[in-house]
N, C-alpha and C positions, 0 to 999 in steps of 0.2 A: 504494500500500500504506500501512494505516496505522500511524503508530509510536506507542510505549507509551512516556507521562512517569512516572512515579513524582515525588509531591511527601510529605514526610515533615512532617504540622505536627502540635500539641500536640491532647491527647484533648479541650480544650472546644471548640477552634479548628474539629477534624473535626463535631464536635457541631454547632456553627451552621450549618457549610456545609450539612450533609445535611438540617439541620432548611429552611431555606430550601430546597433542590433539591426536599423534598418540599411544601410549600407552593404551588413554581411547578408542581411534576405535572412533577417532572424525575428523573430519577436522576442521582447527585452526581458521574459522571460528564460527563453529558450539559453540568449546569449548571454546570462546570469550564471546558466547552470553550467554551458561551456565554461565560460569563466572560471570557477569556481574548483569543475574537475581538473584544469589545468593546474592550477593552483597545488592542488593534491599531489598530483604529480611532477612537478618539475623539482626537481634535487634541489635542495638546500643547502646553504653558502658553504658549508662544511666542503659537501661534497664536490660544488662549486672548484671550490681550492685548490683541492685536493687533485682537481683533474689539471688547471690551471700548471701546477707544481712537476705534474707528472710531464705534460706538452711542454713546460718549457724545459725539462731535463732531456726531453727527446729532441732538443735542438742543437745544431752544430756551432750554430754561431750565438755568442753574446755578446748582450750588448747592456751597457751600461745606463743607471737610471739618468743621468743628464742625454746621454744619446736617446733614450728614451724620448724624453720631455721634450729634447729639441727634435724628433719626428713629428711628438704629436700638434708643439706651433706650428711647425712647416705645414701639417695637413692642416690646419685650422685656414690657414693663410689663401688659400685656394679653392 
């Protein structure tokens, strides 16, 4: 059987969700419950890290956090 959430958010907040549910050809119910299961399953920051830590051990090349930083102004720039 299925059970009924009630969520109370502000009039702009209801605004974008539905403007998105109708975008994806969802009713703002439907595109609540997507929402929601995704939520359930997407990894958590731990594991996030974790995978993060592992991909950058599997790289040949390093690069340092100022080389870092100054990639990511260059890409800002353009």
């Amino acid at each position: 059987m299925a059970e009924k959430i009630s969520v109370y958010v502000d009039e702009k907040l209801h605004r974008a969700l539905k403007a998105t549910a109708v975008q994806q050809g969802k009713s703002l119910s439907q595109f609540m419950v997507d929402a929601a299961i995704r939520a359930l399953h997407a990894p958590d920051r731990k594991a996030l890290a974790s995978a993060m830590d592992a991909f950058r051990e599997s790289q040949e090349e390093y690069f340092s956090r100022k080389e870092l930083l100054e990639m990511r102004e260059d890409g800002r720039r353009y």
